[in-house]
C-alpha positions in Angstrom: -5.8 -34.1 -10.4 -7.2 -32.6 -7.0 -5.6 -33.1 -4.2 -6.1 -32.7 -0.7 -6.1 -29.3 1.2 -3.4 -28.4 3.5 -4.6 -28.1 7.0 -4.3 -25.0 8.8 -4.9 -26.0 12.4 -6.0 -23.0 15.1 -2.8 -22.1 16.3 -1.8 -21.0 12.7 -5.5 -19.0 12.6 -4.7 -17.3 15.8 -1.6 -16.0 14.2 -3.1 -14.9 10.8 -5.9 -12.7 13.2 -2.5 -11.6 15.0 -0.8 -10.6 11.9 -3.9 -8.8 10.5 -4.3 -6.6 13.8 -0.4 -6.4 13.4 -0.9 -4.6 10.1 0.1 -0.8 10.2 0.2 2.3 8.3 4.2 3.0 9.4 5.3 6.2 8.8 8.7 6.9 11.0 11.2 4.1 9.5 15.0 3.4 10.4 17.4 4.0 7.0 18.7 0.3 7.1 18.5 -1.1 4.1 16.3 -3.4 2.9 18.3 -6.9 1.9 17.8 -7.5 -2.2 16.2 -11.2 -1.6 14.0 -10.2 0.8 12.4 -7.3 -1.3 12.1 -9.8 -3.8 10.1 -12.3 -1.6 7.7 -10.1 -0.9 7.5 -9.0 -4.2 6.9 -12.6 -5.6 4.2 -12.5 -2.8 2.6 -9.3 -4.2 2.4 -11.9 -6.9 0.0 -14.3 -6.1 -2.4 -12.2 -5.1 -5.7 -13.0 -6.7 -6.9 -10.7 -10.0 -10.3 -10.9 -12.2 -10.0 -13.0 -15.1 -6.4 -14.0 -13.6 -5.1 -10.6 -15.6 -2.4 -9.6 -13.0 -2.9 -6.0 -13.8 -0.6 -4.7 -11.9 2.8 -3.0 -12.0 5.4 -2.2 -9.8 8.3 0.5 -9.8 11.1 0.6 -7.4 11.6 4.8 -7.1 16.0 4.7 -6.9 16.9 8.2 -8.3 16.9 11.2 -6.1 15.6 13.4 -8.8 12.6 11.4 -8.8 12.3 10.9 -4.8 12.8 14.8 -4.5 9.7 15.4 -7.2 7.3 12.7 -5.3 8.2 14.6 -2.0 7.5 17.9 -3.8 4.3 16.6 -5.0 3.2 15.5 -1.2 4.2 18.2 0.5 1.9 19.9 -2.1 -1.0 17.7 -1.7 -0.6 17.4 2.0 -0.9 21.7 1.8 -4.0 21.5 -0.2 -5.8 18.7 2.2 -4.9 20.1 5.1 -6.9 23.4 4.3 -10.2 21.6 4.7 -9.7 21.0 7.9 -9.9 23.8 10.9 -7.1 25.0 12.3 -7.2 23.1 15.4 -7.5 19.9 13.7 -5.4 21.2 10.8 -2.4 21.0 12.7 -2.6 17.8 14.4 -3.1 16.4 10.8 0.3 17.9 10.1 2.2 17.1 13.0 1.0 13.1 12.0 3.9 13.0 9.1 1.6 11.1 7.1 4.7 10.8 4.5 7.8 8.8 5.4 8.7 9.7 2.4 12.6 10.7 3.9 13.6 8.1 5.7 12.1 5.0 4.1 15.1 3.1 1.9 12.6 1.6 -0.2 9.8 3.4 -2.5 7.2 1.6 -4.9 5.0 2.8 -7.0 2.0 1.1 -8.0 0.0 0.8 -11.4 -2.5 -0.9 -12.6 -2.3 -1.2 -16.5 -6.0 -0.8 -18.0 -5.1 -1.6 -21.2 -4.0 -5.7 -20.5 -5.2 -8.2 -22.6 -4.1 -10.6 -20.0 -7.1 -12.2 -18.5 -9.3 -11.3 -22.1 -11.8 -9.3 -19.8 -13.2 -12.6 -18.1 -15.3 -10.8 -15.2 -15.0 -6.9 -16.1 -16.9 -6.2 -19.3 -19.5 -4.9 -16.6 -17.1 -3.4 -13.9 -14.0 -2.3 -15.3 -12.9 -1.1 -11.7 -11.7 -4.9 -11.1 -8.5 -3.8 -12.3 -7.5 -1.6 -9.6 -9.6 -3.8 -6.9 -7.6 -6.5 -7.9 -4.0 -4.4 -7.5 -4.9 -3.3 -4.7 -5.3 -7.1 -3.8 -1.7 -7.5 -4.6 -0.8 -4.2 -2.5 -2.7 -5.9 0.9 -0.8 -9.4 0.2 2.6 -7.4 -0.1 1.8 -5.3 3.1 1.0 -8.5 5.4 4.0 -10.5 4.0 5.9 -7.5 5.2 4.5 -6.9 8.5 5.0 -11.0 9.0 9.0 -10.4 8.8 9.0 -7.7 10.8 8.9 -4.9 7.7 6.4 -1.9 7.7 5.2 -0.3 4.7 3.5 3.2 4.5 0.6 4.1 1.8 1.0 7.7 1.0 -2.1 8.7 -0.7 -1.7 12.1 -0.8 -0.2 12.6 -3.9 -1.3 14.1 -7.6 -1.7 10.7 -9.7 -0.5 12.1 -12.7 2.6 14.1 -11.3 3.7 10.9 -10.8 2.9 9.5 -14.1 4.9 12.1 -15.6 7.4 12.0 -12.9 8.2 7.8 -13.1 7.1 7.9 -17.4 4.9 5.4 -17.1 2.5 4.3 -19.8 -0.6 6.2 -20.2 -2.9 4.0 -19.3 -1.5 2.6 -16.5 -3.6 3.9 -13.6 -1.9 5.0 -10.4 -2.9 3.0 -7.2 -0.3 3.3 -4.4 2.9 4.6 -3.6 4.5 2.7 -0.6 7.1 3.2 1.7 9.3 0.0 2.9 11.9 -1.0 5.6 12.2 -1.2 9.3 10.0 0.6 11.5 12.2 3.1 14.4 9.5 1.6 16.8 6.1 -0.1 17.3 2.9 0.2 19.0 -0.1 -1.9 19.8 -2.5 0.5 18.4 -2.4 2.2 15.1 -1.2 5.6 15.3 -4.6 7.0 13.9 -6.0 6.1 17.2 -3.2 6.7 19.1 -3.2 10.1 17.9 -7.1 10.3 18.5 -7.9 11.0 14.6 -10.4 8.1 14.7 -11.2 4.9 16.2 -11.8 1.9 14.7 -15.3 0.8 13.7 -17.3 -2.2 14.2 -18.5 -3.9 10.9 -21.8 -3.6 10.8 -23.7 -6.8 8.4 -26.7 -5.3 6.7 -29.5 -7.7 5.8 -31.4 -7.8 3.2 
């Protein structure tokens, strides 16, 4: 039976723009733990994030053991070596000096899958673009990161990382596709820019609407 939509009035629109320039790439975090029900909020936010064909696709891992923590941090600081090298040396080491990782300090670590082979959904919407999959995890990625940043949480995406070191590192299923591996807790401090432009790397662009 439909029913009528809940009204969200202009105050509450000025606070999602607020929350969406709030958003940030947070690398230096405090060690304070992360309280069990609050992960899990977020979590069951992560959760309702929209996917094609409703198939959910996507898996999360919580990354506990120091054995595995130590290999992921192995696996950066071998990536990071390899990525820097296409820079020049100038730029090189101001792309170091960033600490892209918070991979140390962070209590909490995710990983995120998307699993390619679920049935869930019965292919409604991908027979033609397969790649929905992972669009739609990352989906559920975004809608964990703002519920975050909303309680005052920041989370860091470390993409430099060899996906399938860490397959074999967390022995996940093989055709679960790695997405994202996220850091979690309380950022030591906050800015009103992101640290990107802070740091000069790059400012932000204007969207540009093509017409056709």
């Amino acid at each position: 039976m439909p029913i009528d939509p809940p009204h969200f009035g202009q105050e509450f629109n000025d606070r999602l723009e607020q929350l969406f320039e709030w958003r940030r790439d947070v690398r230096r975090f405090r060690t304070d733990p992360l309280a069990e029900p609050v992960l899990e909020e977020l979590l069951q936010m992560a959760n309702l994030a929209p996917s094609v064909g409703n198939s959910q696709p996507w898996r999360w891992a919580r990354v506990n053991s120091s054995e595995a923590r130590t290999a992921i941090r192995e696996n950066f600081e071998d990536s990071n070596t390899a990525a820097a090298e296409i820079y020049g040396v100038d730029v090189r080491a101001e792309y170091v000096k960033l600490k892209l990782e918070g991979l140390c300090r962070s209590p909490v670590h995710l990983a995120v899958f998307c699993d390619e082979s679920t049935q869930q959904g019965r292919g409604l919407g991908r027979q033609s673009m397969p790649e929905m999959l992972a669009y739609s995890t990352v989906i559920s990625v975004h809608s964990f990161w703002l519920a975050a940043r909303a309680r005052g949480i920041g989370v860091g995406w470390v993409s430099i990382l060899d996906p399938d070191a860490v397959k074999a590192c967390l022995e996940v299923p093989e055709a679960w596709k790695f997405v994202a591996y996220l850091c979690v807790g309380y950022p030591i401090e906050e800015h009103a820019d992101p640290e990107l432009v802070r740091n000069r790397w790059q400012q932000r662009q204007c969207l540009q609407l093509i017409e056709r």
